[in-house]
N, C-alpha and C positions, 0 to 999 in steps of 0.2 A: 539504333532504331531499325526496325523491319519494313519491307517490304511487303505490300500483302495483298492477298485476288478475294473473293467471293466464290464457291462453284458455284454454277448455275441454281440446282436443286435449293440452295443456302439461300441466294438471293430472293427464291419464292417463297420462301419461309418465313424470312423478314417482312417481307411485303406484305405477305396475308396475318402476321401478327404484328405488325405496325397499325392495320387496320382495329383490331379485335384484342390489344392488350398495347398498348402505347406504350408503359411503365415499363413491360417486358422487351422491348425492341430498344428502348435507350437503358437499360441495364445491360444487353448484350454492345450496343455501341460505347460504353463506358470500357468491356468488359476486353472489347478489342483494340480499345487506346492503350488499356493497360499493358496487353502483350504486346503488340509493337512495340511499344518503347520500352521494353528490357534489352539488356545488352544478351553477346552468345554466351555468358555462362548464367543468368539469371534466367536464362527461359527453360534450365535442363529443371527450374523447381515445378514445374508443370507433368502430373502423373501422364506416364505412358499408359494408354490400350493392353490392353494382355492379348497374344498373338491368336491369328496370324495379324490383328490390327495395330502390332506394336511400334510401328511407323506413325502411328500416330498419337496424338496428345490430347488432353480431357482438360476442360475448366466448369466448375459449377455453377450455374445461374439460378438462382433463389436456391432450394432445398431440392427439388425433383426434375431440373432440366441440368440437361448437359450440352457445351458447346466443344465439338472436337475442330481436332486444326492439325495440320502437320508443318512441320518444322524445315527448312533448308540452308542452314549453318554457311554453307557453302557459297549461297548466293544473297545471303541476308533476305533469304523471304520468307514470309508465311501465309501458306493456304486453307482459309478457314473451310469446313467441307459439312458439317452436317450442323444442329441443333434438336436433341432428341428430349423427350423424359424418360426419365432412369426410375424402372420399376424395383421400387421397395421389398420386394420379396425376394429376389434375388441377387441383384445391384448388377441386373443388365439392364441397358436400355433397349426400348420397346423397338 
């Protein structure tokens, strides 16, 4: 089990969609029980960013958002850092 922060940015993101999508804000808390509690070799199943954000890691929530996070093996933590939607035409996020 992990260790894990919020950034700042993250935490107002939740808070303004806990407000305006409740369903979405306990899928993303679902969504961060599930990664802490992987052990260090269960959470390398989690895609990497393509660089230079290759430090960091992607999980999907519904079909068009994305929750990234980075990973710290070392210290047993994880810092969750954004929540975006992933545009369809190209499969960047916005």
């Amino acid at each position: 089990m992990f260790d894990y922060k919020f950034t700042d940015e993250l935490v107002a993101i939740i808070k303004k969609l806990n407000q305006k999508d409740r369903k979405k804000s306990l899928i993303i808390a679902k969504k961060v029980e599930e990664i802490i509690n992987n052990n260090l070799n269960s959470i390398d199943r989690y895609k990497n960013l393509r660089s230079p954000l290759h430090h960091l890691k992607r999980v999907h929530i519904d079909q068009h958002f994305v929750l990234t996070f980075q990973v710290d093996k070392e210290n047993n933590f994880v810092l969750f850092v954004d929540f975006n939607i992933v545009n369809d035409k190209n499969n960047e996020s916005k």
